[in-house]
N, C-alpha and C positions, 0 to 999 in steps of 0.2 A: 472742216469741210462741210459743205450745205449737202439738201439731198440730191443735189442736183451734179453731183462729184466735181463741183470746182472747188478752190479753194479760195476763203473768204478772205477778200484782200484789194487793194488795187484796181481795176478794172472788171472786178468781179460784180453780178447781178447781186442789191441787197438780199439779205435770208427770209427779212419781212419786214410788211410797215411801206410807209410812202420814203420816194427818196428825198431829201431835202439839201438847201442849199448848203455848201462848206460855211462853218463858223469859223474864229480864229479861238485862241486861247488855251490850246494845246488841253484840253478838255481829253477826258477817258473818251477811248471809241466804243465804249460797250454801255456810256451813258444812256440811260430809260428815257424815252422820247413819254413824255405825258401829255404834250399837246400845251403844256404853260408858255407864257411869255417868257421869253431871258432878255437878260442886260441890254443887248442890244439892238431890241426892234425888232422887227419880222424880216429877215432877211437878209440884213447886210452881211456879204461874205465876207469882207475885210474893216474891221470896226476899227477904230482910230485905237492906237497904243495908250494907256493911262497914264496923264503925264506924274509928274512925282509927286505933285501937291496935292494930287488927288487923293485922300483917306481911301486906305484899301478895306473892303468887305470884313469886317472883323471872322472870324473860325475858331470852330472850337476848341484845334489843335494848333500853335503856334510854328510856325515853319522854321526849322532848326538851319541857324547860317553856318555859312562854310567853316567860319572860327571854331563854332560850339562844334561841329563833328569832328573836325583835326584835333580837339584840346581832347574829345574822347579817345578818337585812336591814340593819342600820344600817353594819357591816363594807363589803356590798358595794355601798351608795350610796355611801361615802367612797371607796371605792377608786378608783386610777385607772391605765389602761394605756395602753401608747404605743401599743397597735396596730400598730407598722410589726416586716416581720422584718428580726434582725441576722443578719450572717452572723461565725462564728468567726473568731479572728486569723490562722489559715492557708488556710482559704479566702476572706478578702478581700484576705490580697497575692495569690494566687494569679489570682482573679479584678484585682486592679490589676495585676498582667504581662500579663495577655492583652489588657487595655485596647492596649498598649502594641503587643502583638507580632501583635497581628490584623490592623494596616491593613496593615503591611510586608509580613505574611504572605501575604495577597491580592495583593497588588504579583506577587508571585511565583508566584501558582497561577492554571492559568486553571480558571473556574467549571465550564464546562460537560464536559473532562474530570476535574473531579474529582466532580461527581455521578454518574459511570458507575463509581465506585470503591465498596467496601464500605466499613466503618469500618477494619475489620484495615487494610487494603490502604491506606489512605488514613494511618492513621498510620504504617503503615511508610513512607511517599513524606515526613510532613511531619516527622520526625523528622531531618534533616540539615538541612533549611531551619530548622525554629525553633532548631536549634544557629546559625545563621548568625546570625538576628536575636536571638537574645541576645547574642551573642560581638561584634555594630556596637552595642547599647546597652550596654554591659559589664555585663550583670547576670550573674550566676552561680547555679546550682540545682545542688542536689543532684537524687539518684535520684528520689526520693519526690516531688518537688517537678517535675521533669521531666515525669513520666507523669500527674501530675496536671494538668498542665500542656496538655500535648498532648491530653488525654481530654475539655477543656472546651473545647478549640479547635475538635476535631472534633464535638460535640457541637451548638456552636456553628454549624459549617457545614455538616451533613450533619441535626443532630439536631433537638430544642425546643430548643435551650440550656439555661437553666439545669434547666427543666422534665423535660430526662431524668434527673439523679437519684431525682427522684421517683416518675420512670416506673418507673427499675427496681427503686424498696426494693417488697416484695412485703407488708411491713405496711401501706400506704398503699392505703386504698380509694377514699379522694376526694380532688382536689384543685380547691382552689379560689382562682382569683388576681383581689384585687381591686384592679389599677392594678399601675404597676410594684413597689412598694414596701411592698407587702400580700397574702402568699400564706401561706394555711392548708391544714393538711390534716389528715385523718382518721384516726387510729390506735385499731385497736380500740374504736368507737364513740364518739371521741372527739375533740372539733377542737382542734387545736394550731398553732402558730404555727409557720413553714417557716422556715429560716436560709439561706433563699435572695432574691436582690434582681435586678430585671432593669436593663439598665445607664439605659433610660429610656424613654417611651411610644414612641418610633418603636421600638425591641428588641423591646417586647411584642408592637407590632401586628405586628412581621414576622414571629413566630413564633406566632401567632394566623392569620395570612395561610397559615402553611406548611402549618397544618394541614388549614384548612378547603380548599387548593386540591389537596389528597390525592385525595377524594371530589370532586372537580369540583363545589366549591360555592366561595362568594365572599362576603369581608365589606369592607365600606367602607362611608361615607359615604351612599351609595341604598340598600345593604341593612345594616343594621349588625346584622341576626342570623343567626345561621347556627348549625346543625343540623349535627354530622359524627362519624366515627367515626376512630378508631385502629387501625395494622391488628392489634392485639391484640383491638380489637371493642371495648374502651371507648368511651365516649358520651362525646363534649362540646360543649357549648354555649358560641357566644359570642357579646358583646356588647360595639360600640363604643359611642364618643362621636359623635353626640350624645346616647344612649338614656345611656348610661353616663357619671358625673357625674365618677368618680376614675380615668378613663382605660379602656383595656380589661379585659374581666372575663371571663376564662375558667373554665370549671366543667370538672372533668374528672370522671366515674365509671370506676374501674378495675374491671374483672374477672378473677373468678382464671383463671392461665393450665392448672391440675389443671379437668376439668368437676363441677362439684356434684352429689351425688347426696340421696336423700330419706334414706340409711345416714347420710349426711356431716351434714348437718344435724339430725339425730335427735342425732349424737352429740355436734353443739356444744351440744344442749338448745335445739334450736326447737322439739322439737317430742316428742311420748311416742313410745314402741313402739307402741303401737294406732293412734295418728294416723297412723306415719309405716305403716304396714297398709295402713288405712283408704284412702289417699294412694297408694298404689301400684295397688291393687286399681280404683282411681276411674281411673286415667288408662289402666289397661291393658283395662276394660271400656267403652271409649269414651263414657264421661261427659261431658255438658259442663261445662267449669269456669270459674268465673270468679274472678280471683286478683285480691283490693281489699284494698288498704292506702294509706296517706300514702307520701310521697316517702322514697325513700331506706332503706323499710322493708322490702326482698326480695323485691319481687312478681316481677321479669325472674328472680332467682334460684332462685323457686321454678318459675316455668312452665318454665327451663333442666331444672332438677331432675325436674318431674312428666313432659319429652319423652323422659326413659329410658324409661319404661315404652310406650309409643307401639309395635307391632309391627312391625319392620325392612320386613316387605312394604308396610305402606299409604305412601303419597304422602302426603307434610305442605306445606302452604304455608304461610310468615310471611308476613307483611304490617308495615311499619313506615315510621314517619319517619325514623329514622334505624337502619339495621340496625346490631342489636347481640345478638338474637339468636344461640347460638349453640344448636342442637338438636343430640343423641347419636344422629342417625338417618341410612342411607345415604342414603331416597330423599327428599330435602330441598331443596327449592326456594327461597330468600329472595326475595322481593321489594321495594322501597323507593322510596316517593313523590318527587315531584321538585317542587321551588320555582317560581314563576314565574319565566321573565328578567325583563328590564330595564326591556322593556315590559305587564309583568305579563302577559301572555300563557302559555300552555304548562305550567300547572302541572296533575299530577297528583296527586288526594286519593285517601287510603285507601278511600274511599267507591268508587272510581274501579278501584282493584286488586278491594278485594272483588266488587265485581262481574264481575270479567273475569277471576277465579280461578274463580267458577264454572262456567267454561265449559277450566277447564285439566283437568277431572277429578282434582279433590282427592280425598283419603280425608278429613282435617282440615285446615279453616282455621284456623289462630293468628294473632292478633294482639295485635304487643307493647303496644299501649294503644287504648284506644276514649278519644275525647274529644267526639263531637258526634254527626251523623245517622247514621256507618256503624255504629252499635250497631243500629241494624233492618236493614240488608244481612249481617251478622253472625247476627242473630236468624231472620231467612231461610235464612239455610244450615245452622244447628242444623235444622233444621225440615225441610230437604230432603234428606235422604241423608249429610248431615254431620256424623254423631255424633262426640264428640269435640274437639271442638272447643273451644279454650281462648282466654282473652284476661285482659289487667289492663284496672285502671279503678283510680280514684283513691277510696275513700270512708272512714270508719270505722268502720263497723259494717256487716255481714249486711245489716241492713232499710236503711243509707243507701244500700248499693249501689245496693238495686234501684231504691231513690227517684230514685238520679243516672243509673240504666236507660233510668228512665219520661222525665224531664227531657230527657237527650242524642236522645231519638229526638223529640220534642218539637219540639225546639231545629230540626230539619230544615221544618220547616212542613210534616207530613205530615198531609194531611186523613183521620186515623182519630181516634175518641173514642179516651177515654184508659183507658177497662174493656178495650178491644181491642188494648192495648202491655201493658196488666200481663198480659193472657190470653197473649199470644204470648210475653214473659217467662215465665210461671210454667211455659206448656209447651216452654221450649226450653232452660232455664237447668236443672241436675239440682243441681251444687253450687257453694257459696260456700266459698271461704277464705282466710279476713282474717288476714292478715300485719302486725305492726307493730312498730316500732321505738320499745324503753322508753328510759327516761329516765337510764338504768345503762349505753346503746351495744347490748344486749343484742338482738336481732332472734326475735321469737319468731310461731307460727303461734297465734293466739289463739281463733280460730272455726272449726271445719267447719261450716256448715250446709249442710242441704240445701233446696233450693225443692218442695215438695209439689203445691200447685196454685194452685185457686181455690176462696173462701168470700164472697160475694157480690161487692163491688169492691176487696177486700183480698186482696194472694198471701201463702198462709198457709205458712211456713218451721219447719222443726223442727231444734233444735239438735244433733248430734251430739255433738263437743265443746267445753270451754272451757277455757281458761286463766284461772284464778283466781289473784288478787295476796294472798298472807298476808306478807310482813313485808319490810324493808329490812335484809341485815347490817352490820355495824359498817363494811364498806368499801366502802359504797353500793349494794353487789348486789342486784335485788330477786329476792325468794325468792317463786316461786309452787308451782300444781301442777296437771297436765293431768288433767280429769276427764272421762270420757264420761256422759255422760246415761242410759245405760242404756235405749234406746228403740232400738226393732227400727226398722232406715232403711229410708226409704220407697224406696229405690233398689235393694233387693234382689235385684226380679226383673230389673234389667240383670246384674247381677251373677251371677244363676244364669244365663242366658245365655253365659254365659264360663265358667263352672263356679266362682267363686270364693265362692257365695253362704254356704256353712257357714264359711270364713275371715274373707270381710267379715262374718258375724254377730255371731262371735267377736270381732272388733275393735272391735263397736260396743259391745258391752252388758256 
């Protein structure tokens, strides 16, 4: 939608730029006008067809015929995978000695001082005892074989088991284990099968148990989900049986332990130089923003990113289900919901904090996701002295956001029409920016938009920037390119209020 609340299409006024004559050649419509000559002359609307002897334009990327994509999909209906991970020939003796030397080993330690021990300290104490019970079963190790030895033991009793090597490879961003005998994880945008096995569903669930009873939460058989964090501040989710059909199924999201900044991700290409401007300028002139994308597509990473720029003096509050937030600012308050007990009694909603942060004297509320009514206790405190204020939501585009806006306050049975949620929207919301995760692993900022206002029962939004998709190279990369719209942003005059308004103009146009 232009600023103009039509929508760009058909018959519609262009957004910018001179109109020029139709081309033929089924060309991108979001093609960059540079003012160059093309193939065909200045003008001609209908260029003659190239006939077949013509040599076509050579390209980087070979155009893939109908055969080579039908021979793929037929490739990967035949195909067939085991699904389960193996683990290597030396880490499953490794793993069958510990079978062996763990029950002994417990024989021999008591629990309760050995959880007052660190890990160091803890294998210095179990290194003469596991020399004992190997030397009664006569197996023999070498050095290498020793420490690795000891490392899965303690792991084992102190740590997740198998689960801490993954913890600590720092390529692994998610992990995901489905039952004992099926665990993936994320490399580089990418899911791959783990060569790790737990020894069987009572091992998963007691290391599913160890985690969630960190955060004084609980999973079993009355509650079999649960909501918790890592004390690195990764998020995990778990789910028993009965919900879960192939045993326990724990999700992990790791985060990096350097904080992200909008320099850092400019430079892995999420994002241009103007965006990542643009983006600085918006969170230090107390904008409100709203960060929408699909799962797993960098929304908590960029609102981590966008709370550097926040002023060390104002007071910030998060709000979440599971705190995993981590914000770059002194005066930083988290707060986090809490479950019903047993008797479904005692639970605290985000809806519940937002309101009772109002009265903490916030500078900004954040919050790591809106999913239902607290999008209008939210859209209240934009509206009351709250500028600034940031939140995710789940959607794929700019206009679905707001749509899932209008819906989530909806969803509360608040007796207002519904011109009077997009009105309170269009005046509390300043920017959109849609974050997503391509098809290559690649995590890119795809949209700035900004919210403008109101043009009759429609909030009319004006694009800042986009990310445009031009081609795929030979080793699946897709190749695009961040363009600005060239349109003076309607958010300017916050922006001179802070003095940034000649640099944010610069970044826009």
């Amino acid at each position: 939608m232009s600023a103009f609340g039509r929508k760009n299409g058909p018959g519609s006024r262009p957004q910018f730029g001179i109109a020029k004559p139709m081309r033929g050649g089924g060309g991108s419509s979001f093609a960059q006008d540079d003012g160059s000559s093309d193939d065909h002359g200045g003008g001609e609307q209908f260029p003659p067809l190239p006939d077949s002897d013509t040599p076509k334009p050579s390209s980087s990327k070979k155009p893939t015929s109908s055969s080579e994509a039908m021979a793929r999909l037929s490739e990967r209906m035949n195909a067939t995978h085991s699904g389960e991970s193996e683990t290597g020939g030396f880490e499953a003796s490794i793993h069958k000695i510990k079978e062996q030397v763990l029950p002994r080993l417990l024989e021999r330690v008591d629990p309760e001082a050995a959880a007052t021990l660190t890990k160091e300290e803890l294998s210095e104490e179990f290194r003469p005892i596991i020399m004992e019970v190997l030397a009664e079963l006569k197996v023999t190790l070498n050095r290498r074989e020793q420490f690795a030895l000891e490392k899965v033991l303690v792991d084992e009793l102190l740590g997740f088991g198998p689960l801490e090597e993954l913890l600590n490879d720092p390529d692994v961003s998610d992990i995901m284990v489905n039952g004992p005998d099926q665990t993936y994880i994320e490399k580089k945008g990418k899911l791959v099968i783990a060569p790790i096995r737990f020894r069987d569903e009572q091992h998963l669930f007691q290391i599913a148990q160890r985690i969630v009873n960190q955060v004084g939460r609980r999973v079993d058989q009355t509650t079999p989900l649960a909501d918790a964090r890592l004390k690195d501040g990764s998020r995990v989710n778990v789910i028993v049986p009965p919900l879960s059909l192939r045993g326990t199924a724990i999700s992990i999201r790791k985060f990096s332990e350097k904080p992200i900044t909008l320099d850092m991700l400019m430079g892995f290409g999420s994002m241009s130089e103007k965006m990542c401007t643009a983006l600085k300028i918006a969170g230090a002139c107390r904008m409100n923003i709203v960060i929408s994308g699909g799962t797993g597509s960098g929304k908590t990473t960029m609102l981590n990113a966008l709370s550097k720029m926040i002023d060390p003096g104002e007071r910030v509050l998060t709000i979440e289900d599971a705190a995993e937030l981590r914000l770059q600012q002194p005066h930083w308050l988290p707060l986090e919901t809490r479950p019903p007990n047993l008797e479904g009694q005692g639970a605290i909603t985000i809806g519940d904090l937002v309101k009772n942060a109002l009265r903490m004297r916030p500078d900004r509320i954040i919050l790591g996701e809106i999913r239902g009514a607290e999008c209008f206790d939210l859209l209240a405190a934009m509206n009351t002295g709250h500028d600034g204020s940031m939140c995710t939501l789940h959607a794929n585009s700019p206009r679905e956001c707001l749509g899932r806006m209008e819906n989530m306050i909806l969803m509360g049975d608040i007796k207002i029409p519904k011109e009077a949620i997009s009105r309170q929207i269009a005046e509390s919301v300043d920017l959109i920016v849609q974050v997503k995760r391509l098809r290559d692993g690649s995590r890119r900022t795809t949209n700035i938009t900004e919210v403008i206002g109101m043009e009759g029962d429609v909030i009319v939004t004006q694009e800042l920037f986009k990310f445009e998709y031009l081609d795929e190279s030979d080793d699946g990369k897709i190749l695009g390119e961040y363009r600005s719209s060239g349109l003076r942003p309607y958010t300017l005059e916050k922006a001179r209020q802070f003095g940034f308004d000649q640099a944010y103009l610069e970044a826009c146009l």
